[in-house]
C-alpha positions, 0 to 999 in steps of 0.5 A: 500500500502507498499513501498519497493525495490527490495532488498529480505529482504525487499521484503520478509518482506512486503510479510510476513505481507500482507499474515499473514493479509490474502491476497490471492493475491498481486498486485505489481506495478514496477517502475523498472524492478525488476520481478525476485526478486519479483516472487523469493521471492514470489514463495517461500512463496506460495504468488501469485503476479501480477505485473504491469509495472508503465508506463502501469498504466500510459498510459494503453495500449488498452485491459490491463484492461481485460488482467489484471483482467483475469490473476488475477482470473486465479491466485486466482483459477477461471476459466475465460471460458470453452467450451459449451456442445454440448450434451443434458447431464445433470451435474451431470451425473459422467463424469470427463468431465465438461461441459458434451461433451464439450472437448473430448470423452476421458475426459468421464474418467478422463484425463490429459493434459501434456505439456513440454518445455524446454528453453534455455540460449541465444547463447554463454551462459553455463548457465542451461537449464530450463525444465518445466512439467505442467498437467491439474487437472480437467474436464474443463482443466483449472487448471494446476499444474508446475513441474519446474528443472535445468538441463545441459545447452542445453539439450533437453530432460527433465533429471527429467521427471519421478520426474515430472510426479510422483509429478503430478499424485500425485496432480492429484490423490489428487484433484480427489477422489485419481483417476488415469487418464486413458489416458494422451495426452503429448503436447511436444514442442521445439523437431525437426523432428530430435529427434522424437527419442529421445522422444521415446527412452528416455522421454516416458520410463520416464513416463511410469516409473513414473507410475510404481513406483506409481503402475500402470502397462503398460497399466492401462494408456494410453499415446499419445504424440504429438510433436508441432513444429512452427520453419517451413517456411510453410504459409496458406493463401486463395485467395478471388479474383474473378477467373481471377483476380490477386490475393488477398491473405487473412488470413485462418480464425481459425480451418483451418486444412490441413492433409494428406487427400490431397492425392499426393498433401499434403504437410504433411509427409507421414511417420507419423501422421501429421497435420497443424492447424491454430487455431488462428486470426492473428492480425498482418501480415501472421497467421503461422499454428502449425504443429503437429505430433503424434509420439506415440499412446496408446489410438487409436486416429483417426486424426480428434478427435486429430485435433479437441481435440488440435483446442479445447484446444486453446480456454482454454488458461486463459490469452485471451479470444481468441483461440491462435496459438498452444496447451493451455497445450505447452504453459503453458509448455512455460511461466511455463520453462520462470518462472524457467528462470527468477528465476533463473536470479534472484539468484535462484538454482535448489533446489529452482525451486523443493521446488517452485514446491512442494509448489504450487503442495500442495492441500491446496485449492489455485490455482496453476497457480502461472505461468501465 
């Protein structure tokens, strides 16, 4: 154990000594809220940190153990669990997919998960808005590599997405024998019905140039782009009372999904691709669904392969062992745009978020999930 505050020089220097002695991984117990510093300093140097609040090794929440040991494996490369194969296929077999038909047809061939987001400052504040990119880099979709920048305070659309969609087909190509993927599904969250638009006319030119300057002309990859919104007031509940009885309003229990094969009484638009999923077990209170909207499609996707591709990605989210409430790849996008947030509460600039996000995107051979 060193002491230390959270001045970064002395940070830096205690983080210099334990990772010359060999440490992949240091655990950090606060006694103040000193988290922006500490990642800081840390994501700078390529050293992973978990922190941990005093008061909950005091008192330990229920289930912090696990939380804690999932997090840390997550962050020294492993995989906590992945879906079971639902085919006889053997491993081994040369599918990018592992296990063999456990995810989506589409990851036969290699395939790659994209998620963004972008956060913004609190109401009143001209501070930046911080953009986040991250992409799956293997078969199991449990590794992801962040691209994190700076730019105008509340702007929506990502200003560096072709430097980032170029820095992860890079790492990409690096972690699989130099293959391309041949499809990529983009889970874009934090857009309004409003700039559907936009995404089109500006982010998705931004990837399709990004795989022009590697060389890969339109439609060597295929791209969807899936726009993942829960800022609506829709509410999926089941009446379990008998008929003629008051009623007795239950939540939906996960894989639930409600789509336009309701006909006229749907309560999905009718102009677009749309669907809602309660993916999850609410633990608390009335589940609230995510509603997705597939805006752009290259690869020919039936609604139900999506409905169940984005179901199966929220059982693959590192930090719980359960199926959460939108797309694992939106949500790394999320807490990867927070990171950049806090980084930059703490002193950071725009060129530290790029040189952090070169730094862990190196295959060196340690995990990437610096993030999580």
């Amino acid at each position: 154990p060193m002491p230390s505050n959270d001045r970064p020089e002395n940070l830096l220097r205690c983080f210099e000594i334990m990772k010359k002695g060999g440490a992949r991984i240091v655990m950090v117990l606060m006694v103040t809220d000193s988290y922006g510093f500490i990642k800081l300093v840390s994501d700078k140097m390529g050293l992973p940190t978990q922190c941990v609040k005093w008061k909950n090794v005091d008192r330990p929440p229920r289930g912090f153990h696990l939380n804690l040991l999932i997090k840390l494996n997550t962050k020294l490369g492993g995989t906590n669990h992945t879906l079971i194969s639902r085919a006889t296929v053997k491993p081994g077999s040369g599918l990018f997919q592992d296990p063999p038909a456990s995810l989506s047809w589409l990851f036969d061939k290699p395939c790659m998960l994209v998620g963004i987001d972008v956060s913004h400052a609190e109401p009143g504040s001209d501070r930046e808005s911080m953009a986040a990119v991250v992409a799956s880099m293997d078969g199991r979709a449990s590794q992801y590599v962040a691209h994190l920048s700076a730019q105008n305070c509340r702007v929506e659309m990502v200003h560096a997405l072709t430097d980032a969609m170029m820095s992860l087909l890079t790492s990409f190509k690096e972690r699989n024998g130099g293959k391309m993927p041949a499809h990529i599904i983009i889970f874009r969250d934090g857009v309004s019905d409003g700039q559907f638009d936009q995404v089109i006319e500006k982010e998705l030119p931004a990837v399709k140039s990004a795989l022009e300057l590697m060389g890969y002309m339109s439609g060597s990859v295929r791209i969807a782009i899936v726009i993942c919104q829960k800022g609506h007031h829709t509410r999926l509940v089941y009446d379990e009372a008998p008929a003629g009885a008051a009623s007795q309003y239950i939540n939906p229990c996960p894989g639930l999904v409600v789509d336009s094969s309701g006909g006229n009484k749907s309560i999905v638009n009718a102009n677009i691709n749309e669907f809602y999923l309660n993916s999850h077990a609410a633990i608390q209170g009335t589940a609230k669904p995510c509603k997705y909207a597939l805006i752009f499609d290259e690869i020919g996707f039936k609604l139900s392969e999506l409905e169940l591709l984005t179901y199966w990605t929220t059982y693959l989210y590192a930090r719980c062992n359960k199926s959460v409430s939108y797309a694992t790849p939106a949500y790394y996008a999320h807490w990867a745009s927070k990171r950049a947030k806090d980084l930059f509460a703490a002193g950071g600039k725009g060129q530290d978020l790029l040189d952090i996000s070169a730094m862990w995107a190196r295959n060196e051979g340690h995990s990437t999930m610096f993030f999580i």
